[in-house]
N, C-alpha and C positions, 0 to 999 in steps of 0.2 A: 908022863906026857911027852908027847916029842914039839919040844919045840922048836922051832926054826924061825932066822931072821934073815929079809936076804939084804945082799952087800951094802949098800945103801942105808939102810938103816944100822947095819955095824956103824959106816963110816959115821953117820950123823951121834950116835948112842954113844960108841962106845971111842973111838979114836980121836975124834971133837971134845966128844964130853971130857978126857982128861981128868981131871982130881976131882969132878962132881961126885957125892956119894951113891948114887943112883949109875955114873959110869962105873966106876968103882965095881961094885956087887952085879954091874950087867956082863963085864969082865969076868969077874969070876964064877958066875953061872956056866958064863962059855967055857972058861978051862973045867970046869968041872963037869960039862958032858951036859947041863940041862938046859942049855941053850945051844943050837947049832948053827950056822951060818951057812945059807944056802947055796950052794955055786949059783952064779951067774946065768948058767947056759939052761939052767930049771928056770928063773924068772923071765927071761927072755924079753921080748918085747911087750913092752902095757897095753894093758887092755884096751880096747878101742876105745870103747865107752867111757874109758877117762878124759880122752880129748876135750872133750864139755866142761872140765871144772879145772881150778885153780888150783892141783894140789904140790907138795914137793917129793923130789924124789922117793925119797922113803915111804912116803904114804904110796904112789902109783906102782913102786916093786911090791909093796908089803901084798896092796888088795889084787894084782897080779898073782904072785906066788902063791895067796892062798887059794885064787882059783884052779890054778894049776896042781896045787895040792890033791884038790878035789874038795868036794862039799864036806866030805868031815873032819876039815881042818879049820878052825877057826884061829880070827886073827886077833891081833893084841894091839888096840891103838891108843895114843894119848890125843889123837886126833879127831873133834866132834865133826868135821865134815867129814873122814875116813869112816869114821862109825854110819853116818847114816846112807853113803855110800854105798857099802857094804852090805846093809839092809837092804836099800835098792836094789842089787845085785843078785841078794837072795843066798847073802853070805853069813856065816856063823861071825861074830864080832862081841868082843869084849874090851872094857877099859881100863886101861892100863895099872889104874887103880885098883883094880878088882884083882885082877891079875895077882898085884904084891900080897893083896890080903890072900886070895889063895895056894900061893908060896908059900906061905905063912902057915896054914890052915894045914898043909900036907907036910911041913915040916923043912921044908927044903932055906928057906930062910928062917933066920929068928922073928921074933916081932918086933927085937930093936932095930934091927938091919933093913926089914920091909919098915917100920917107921920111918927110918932115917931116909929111906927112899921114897916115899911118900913126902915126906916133909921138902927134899930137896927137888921135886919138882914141883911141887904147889903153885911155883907161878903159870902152869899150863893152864889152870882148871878156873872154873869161876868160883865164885865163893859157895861153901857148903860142901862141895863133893872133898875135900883135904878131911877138913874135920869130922867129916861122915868116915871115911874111911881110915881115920886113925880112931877112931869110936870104934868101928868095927874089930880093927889089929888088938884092942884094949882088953874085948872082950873074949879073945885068945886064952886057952890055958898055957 
């Protein structure tokens, strides 16, 4: 999968997060080529259409970049307004959670390591999607 984050969401992920397990392994995706960091000058300005909502940077580059992608780029968010967004928009969109478990599923993570990521942002999510998807990592060979 090619995937791509743009600068904005590094800085928020991965330069912010510091010692969190989840920056940790989002770091070493990117040195190890499964994650790339988009230049700048591809996200360009947000989409108009964002103007309307409340979001932060990382979300208005994220659902930008993916439309500059083009339609068969779907985006990766931990963010429930980004998600429906993105639907609105007529965007491919998945949750971040989902995401780990299919890292997991292709082999690209362990299931401890997408746990460990899973478990360490949990405070994003409401109750049930954490434990649904460590249910899901469990059932992993």
């Amino acid at each position: 999968a090619d995937v791509r984050i743009p600068p904005a969401v590094y800085a928020e992920m991965v330069t912010r997060g510091g010692a969190r397990p989840d920056a940790r392994i989002a770091a070493g995706l990117i040195n190890a080529g499964y994650i790339r960091v988009a230049d700048a000058t591809l996200v360009g300005q947000p989409l108009e259409d964002l103007q309307y909502y409340q979001l932060g940077y990382g979300e208005q580059e994220a659902l930008t970049l993916t439309v500059r992608l083009g339609y068969s780029a779907v985006m990766v968010t931990d963010d429930f307004l980004a998600l429906i967004i993105a639907n609105r928009l007529g965007l491919s969109c998945q949750l971040f959670l989902d995401f780990m478990v299919e890292r997991a599923t292709r082999g690209e993570l362990t299931v401890t390591e997408a746990q460990s990521v899973v478990q360490a942002v949990s405070p994003r999510y409401p109750s049930g999607f954490v434990p649904h998807s460590l249910a899901m990592l469990r059932r992993l060979p």
